[in-house]
Residue, then its C-alpha position, 0 to 999 in steps of 0.5 A: x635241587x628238583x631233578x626232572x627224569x634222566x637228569x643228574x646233578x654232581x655235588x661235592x661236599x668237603x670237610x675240614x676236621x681239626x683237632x680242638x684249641x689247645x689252652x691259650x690258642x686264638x679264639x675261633x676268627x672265621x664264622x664257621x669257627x665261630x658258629x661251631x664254638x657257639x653249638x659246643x657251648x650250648x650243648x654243654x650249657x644244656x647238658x650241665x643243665x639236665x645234669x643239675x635236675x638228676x641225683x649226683x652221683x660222686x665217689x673216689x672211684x674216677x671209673x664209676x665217675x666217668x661211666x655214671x656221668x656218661x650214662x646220664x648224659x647219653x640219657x640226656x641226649x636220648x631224651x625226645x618228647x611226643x605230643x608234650x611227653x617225655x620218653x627215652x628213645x630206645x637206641x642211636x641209630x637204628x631205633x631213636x623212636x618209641x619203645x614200650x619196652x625199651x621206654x619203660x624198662x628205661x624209665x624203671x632204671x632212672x626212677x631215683x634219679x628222675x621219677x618225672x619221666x616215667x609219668x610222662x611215658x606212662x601217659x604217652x604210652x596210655x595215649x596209643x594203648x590198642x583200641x581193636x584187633x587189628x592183625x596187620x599191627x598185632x593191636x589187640x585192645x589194652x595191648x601197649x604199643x612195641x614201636x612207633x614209626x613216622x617215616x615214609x614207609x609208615x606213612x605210606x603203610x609199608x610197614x604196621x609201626x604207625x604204631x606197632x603191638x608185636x610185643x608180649x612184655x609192654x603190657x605187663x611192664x606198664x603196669x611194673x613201672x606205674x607202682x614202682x613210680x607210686x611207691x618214689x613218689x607217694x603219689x596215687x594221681x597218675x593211678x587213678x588218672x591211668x586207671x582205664x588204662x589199667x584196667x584194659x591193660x589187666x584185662x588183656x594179660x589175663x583174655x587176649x595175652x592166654x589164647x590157649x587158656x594154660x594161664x600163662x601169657x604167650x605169643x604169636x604173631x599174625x603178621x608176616x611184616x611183624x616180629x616172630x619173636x616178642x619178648x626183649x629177646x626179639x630177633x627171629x632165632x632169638x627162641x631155640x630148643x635144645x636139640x637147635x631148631x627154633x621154638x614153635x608158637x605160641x611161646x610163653x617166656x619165662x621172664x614174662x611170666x615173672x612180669x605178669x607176677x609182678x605187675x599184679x602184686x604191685x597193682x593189687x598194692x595200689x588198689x588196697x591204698x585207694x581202698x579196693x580190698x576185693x579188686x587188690x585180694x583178686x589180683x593177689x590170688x591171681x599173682x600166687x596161683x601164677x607163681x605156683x604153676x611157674x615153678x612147677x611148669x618152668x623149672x627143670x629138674x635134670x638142669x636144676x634151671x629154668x627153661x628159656x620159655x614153653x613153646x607150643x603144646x607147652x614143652x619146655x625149651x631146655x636151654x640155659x639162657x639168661x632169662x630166668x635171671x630177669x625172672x629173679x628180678x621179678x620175685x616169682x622164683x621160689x626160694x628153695x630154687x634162687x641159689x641154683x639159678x644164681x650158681x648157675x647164672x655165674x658159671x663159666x659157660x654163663x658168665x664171660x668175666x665182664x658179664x652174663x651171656x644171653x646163651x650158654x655156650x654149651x648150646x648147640x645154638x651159642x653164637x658169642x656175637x649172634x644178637x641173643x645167642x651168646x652176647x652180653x647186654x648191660x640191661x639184662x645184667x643189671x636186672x639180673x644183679x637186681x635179681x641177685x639182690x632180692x634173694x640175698x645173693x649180695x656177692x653176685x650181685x656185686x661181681x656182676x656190677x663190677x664186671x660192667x664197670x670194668x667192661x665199661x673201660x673198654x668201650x669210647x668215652x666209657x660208654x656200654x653199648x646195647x650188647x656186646x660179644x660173649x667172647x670170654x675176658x681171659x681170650x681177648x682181655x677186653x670186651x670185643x664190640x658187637x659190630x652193629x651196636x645201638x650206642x648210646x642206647x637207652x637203657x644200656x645207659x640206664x644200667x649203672x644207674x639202676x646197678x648202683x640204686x640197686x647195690x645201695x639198698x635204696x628201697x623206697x616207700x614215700x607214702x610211708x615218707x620213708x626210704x629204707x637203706x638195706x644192706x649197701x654194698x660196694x666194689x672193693x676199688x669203691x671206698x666212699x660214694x655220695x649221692x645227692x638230690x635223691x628224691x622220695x617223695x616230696x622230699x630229697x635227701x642226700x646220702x654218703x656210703x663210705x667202706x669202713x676198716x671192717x670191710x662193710x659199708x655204712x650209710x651217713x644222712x648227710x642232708x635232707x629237706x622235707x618229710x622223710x625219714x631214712x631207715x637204715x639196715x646195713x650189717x654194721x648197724x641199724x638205726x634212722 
């Protein structure tokens, strides 16, 4: 309707909700009925459709049954596509766009159940990778996009998301999840083809991403229209101190630092397969000298933790956060302090019965339903488990994979929302819903998932066209899982975990079709 000025318009819009057809009911007679019956059926067709091209997953457990196939199915639903590109949109309702880190963390989570996406992020990604320096949009060149916006306030450059570079940890996960997609896959065409992309990306980390030069990447905004805060942690008091005020820029995070070692050890692994010794050497020199600093500069002695991030004058924030638990994940934490971390994670100030909080709730600065100051997000516990894994703290891992499931119960449809409050299980008895929760959302969905490659073991290294099965281990409510169309490589194998009378998990190769050969390390035995 075209409205002239002064001119107004009543419209009434009615709604007639039922509940669905009982067995034996008539078939939908009017039109409407009948055009809904045919929506419902085609979203399931498509829906069954998506979930035959993905790993199966089944088990005795009807819990993790439900939660693993609500999980796919909410990344199904999020599945949106760019200039012929697949992506995950970060989030239902607030963020169903583009993320780079949202994006790529997703992609990493789903690498066993579906390597294609993350070729098709990563290209996507590379398309709009920063050209210039440009403060209205925190661009600087071989920076990856934060945000992409199309809307009206986009279009009219209201707002920098056309797109946007406000984040310090894209960069480095581009690069994490082009060698995780290499080592699935035995594939080195998408390096090579992103090899530019690379480049620019490495050189950003180590000239634009250091502007105080302390060797650690850092952040701070030049636009008042961008984000103050850069990493995932990114609303505007997400980055405190310990005495309560806000950290002072630049901030260098402490799990970025574990993204940049990461991303050069496993680039410099790609560099050594196309036979650039020098180049792979260097970034692993890079990578070691990184590592070293870290623990000395991050790693507080009086908290035997480390600290959330360096702020300004590099001073560290001496708060017990979840960070340093992603920095597990990375492999950069020494092995003399992971134990602490982990014990540390898992104490009751951390830990809220069905996950770990984003703050401890000593600080002064916790808030159970504040966005990053005390709440509970799946993502960040399935990294952390992950974290777990790496240093061999298998027990905590597991406690954190089967507080997620049972949290999962207590949520619509088993669905884990983006975050939830950090209230403790004993004071309510189940999760309290964060009120404005992206759900689904991207990879909350890909948290179980990605907990359940991590709790198998599955190690993949297709050029080798092997998949290594290290340790698998399971819930106790867990006696046999399977997991079917497992692809490594050019080949796909499927696999049954079962609980024997001795408590441990043993691995059985049920089929596999072409090259690969399956190496199992499990504590029962070892074989192929």
């Amino acid at each position: 309707m075209a409205l002239q000025p002064g001119e107004s318009w009543e419209l009434g819009v009615s709604l007639t909700l039922a509940e669905s057809r009982e067995p034996g009911r008539p078939q939908p007679c009017s039109p409407v009925e009948r055009q809904l019956e045919a929506v419902k059926q085609a979203i399931d067709e498509s829906s069954e459709e998506w979930l035959s091209h993905e790993a199966a997953v089944e088990s005795n457990s009807l819990l993790l049954n439900q939660v693993v196939r609500r999980s796919l199915l909410d990344l199904h639903v999020l599945e949106s596509s760019l200039n012929g590109d697949r992506f995950f949109a970060a989030g239902v309702p607030w963020f169903v766009t583009l993320f780079g880190r949202d994006s790529l963390i997703t992609a990493l989570q789903t690498l066993a159940y579906d390597p294609d996406i993350a070729r098709d992020t990563l290209q996507l990604l590379a398309q709009y990778q920063g050209q210039r320096v440009d403060h209205w949009r925190d661009e600087e060149p071989g920076k990856i996009l934060h945000e992409l916006r199309v809307g009206e306030l986009a279009q009219m450059h209201q707002i920098p998301h056309t797109p946007y570079y406000g984040t310090i940890d894209a960069t480095p996960l581009f690069l994490v999840l082009v060698s995780r997609h290499a080592e699935w896959t035995g594939d080195l065409n998408l390096f090579k083809e992103l090899r530019p992309n690379i480049e620019r990306a490495l050189e950003w980390i180590d000239r634009y991403g250091d502007g105080d030069h302390d060797g650690y990447l850092e952040y701070d905004s030049t636009t008042k229209h961008g984000l103050i805060n850069q990493g995932w942690k990114d609303s505007g008091d997400a980055i405190v101190t310990a005495e309560g005020p806000l950290a002072r820029p630049p901030i260098s995070l402490v799990e970025v630092q574990g993204y940049v070692y990461m991303a050069k050890r496993a680039i410099g692994d790609l560099y050594e397969r196309i036979g650039e010794a020098d180049r792979a050497a260097n970034l692993r020199r890079q990578a070691d000298e990184l590592r070293r600093r870290f623990n000395r500069d991050f790693w507080l002695d009086d908290k035997n933790f480390f600290a959330l991030a360096l702020e300004a004058d590099d001073r560290p924030c001496s708060v017990i956060s979840s960070n340093p638990g992603q920095a597990l994940w990375t492999g950069i934490v020494d092995t003399d302090k992971a134990g602490k971390v982990v014990d540390r994670l898992l104490a009751p100030d951390m830990y809220n019965g069905w996950g770990i909080r984003t703050l401890s709730r000593h600080e002064r600065r916790y808030n159970p339903i504040g966005y990053h100051l005390g709440t509970v997000w799946p993502h960040d516990n399935a990294l952390i488990a992950a974290g777990c894994r790496r240093y061999g703290y298998d027990a905590a891992a597991r406690q954190i994979f089967q507080g997620m499931l049972e949290a999962a119960m207590g949520f619509d449809h088993y669905r884990l929302p983006e975050v939830f409050a950090g209230f403790a299980r004993e004071e309510y008895g189940v999760p309290v819903h964060y009120p404005v929760a992206c759900h689904p959302q991207a990879w909350a969905a890909g948290s179980i998932p990605y907990l359940l490659e991590t709790m198998l073991g599955l190690q993949p290294h297709a050029f080798e066209q092997r998949l290594d099965i290290v340790n698998p281990d399971l819930p106790a409510l867990i006696t046999w899982l399977e997991m079917r169309r497992v692809r490594v490589g050019q080949a796909v194998v499927d696999l049954r975990f079962e609980r024997g009378v001795d408590g441990l998990v043993r691995t059985e190769v049920m089929n596999s079709q072409g090259p690969v050969e399956v190496v199992i390390q499990d504590q029962g035995k070892s074989g192929t």
